[in-house]
N, C-alpha and C positions, 0 to 999 in steps of 0.2 A: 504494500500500500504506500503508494507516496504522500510522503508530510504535508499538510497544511501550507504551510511555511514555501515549500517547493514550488506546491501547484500555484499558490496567489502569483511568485517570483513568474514561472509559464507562463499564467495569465497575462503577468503587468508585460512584461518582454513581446507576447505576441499582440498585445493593443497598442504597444511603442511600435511596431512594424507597421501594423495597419493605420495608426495616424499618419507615423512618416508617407507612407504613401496618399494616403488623402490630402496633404498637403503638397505633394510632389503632382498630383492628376491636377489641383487648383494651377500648379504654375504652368503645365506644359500638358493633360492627357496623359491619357494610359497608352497610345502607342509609342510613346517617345521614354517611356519608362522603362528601368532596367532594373535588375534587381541589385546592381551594385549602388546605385544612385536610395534604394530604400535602405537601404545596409549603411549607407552611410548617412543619411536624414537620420535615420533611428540610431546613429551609435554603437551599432551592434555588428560582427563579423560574420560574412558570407555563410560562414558553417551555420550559427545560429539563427540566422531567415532557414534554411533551408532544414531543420529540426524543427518547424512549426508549418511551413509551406514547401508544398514541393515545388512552385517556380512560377513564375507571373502570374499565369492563369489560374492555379489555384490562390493567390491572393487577391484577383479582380470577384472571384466567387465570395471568398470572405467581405467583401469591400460591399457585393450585392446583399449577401444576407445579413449582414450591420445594418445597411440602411434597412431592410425590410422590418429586422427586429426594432431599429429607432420607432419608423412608421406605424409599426402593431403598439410600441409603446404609449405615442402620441394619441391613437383610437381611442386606445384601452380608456388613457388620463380625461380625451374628451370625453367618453360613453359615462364616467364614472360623476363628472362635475357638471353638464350639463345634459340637465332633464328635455329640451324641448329637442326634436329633433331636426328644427331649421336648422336650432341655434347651434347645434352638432355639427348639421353642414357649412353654417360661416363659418366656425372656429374653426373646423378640420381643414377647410377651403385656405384660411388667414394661417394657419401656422405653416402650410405647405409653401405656401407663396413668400412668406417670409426667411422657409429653407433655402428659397432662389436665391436671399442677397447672400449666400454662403458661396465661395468662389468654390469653396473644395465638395461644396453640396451638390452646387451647378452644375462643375463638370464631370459627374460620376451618371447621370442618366446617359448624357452625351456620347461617353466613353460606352454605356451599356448597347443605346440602340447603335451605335456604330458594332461593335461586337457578334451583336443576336443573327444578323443579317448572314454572319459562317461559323456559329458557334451554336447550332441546338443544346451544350448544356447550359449554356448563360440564357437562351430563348427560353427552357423550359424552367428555369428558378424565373427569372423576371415573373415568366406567364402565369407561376401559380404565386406569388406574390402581389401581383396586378389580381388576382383572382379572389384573393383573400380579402384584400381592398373594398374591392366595386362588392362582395358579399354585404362587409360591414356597412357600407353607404349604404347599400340596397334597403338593410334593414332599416335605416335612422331614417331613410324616405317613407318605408311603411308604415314606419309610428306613425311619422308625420303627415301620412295619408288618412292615415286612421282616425287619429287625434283631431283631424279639419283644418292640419297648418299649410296645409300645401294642397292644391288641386289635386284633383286624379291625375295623376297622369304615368307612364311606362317606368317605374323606380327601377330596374335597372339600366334602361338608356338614359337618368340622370344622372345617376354614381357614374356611369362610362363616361360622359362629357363630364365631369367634374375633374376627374382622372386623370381625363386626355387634356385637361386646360392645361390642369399642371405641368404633366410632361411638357406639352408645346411649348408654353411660356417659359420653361427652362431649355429649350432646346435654341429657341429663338433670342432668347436671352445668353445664352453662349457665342450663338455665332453671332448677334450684333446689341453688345451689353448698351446701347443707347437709344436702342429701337421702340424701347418705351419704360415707364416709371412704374415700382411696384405699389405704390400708393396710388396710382390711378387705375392698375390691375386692380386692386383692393374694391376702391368703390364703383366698380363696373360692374364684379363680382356679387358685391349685395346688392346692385340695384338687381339683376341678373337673379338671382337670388329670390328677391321681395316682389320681382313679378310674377312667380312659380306660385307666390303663397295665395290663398284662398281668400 
């Protein structure tokens, strides 16, 4: 059995690799990345990346299922503090959109749907991560269906386009960061929003 002590030590070492890289994808993507450039962000030697990762590709997969675990986090915090379920989809809408102003948040979609395009195992974590998503929205639409805060209308083709804002708006915001303001995303969003409601 390995000590306590040991494992935290693994832990903290392989989230010092995984930051370094998320701060190396903000400056340059994940094609211009190497594993010596994480190795040296992180402070840590060749051998010891590859005691935790077998080699880029399995750390671009770590890098996907961090953000998915971030995102399930963020549901979870909204499902748990707010009861209505508009108010579920502004928040979740607003804290996503505020992930955008993160240069190292931004360019990890970017770096993903460029990837999925010749990679079916990053296509198929994304896909069921995207899938996890639009479930949870789906549901916070049906309260709100239910409840009388939002017209009838297709709750899974609303989670889909709430989804796909966000991707777009980070994709587009990549390739040209002055193409428009997140505070004007914002209130477009709940006007967009506040016309859905009943």
């Amino acid at each position: 059995m390995v000590p306590r002590i040991e494992e935290a030590q693994r832990t903290e070492r392989r989230r010092s690799l995984v930051d370094a890289a998320r701060r190396l994808l903000a400056r340059a993507g994940y094609r211009s990345l190497t594993v010596d450039d994480v190795c040296r962000e992180a402070g840590v030697s060749k051998g010891a990346f590859y005691t935790y990762f077998e080699g880029k590709h399995d750390l671009l997969l770590a890098l996907l299922d961090e953000e998915a675990a971030s995102v399930r986090s963020l549901m979870e915090d909204v499902e748990r503090e707010d009861p209505s379920g508009t108010q579920r989809l502004r928040r979740f809408a607003r804290a996503m959109l505020e992930r955008g102003e993160d240069p190292g948040t931004l360019q990890l979609p970017a770096d993903l749907w460029a990837e999925m395009s010749s990679d079916p195992q990053v296509r198929e974590r994304w896909r069921a991560a995207m899938a996890e998503r639009r479930a949870v929205l789906r549901s916070w639409i049906d309260r709100a269906i239910e409840a009388g805060e939002l017209a009838p209308l297709p709750s899974n083709a609303l989670a889909a386009i709430v989804l796909a804002l966000g991707d777009g708006l980070m994709l587009h915001h990549a390739l040209d960061p002055s193409g428009f303001r997140w505070t004007n995303v914002r209130r477009a969003l709940d006007m967009l929003l506040a016309g859905a409601a009943r």
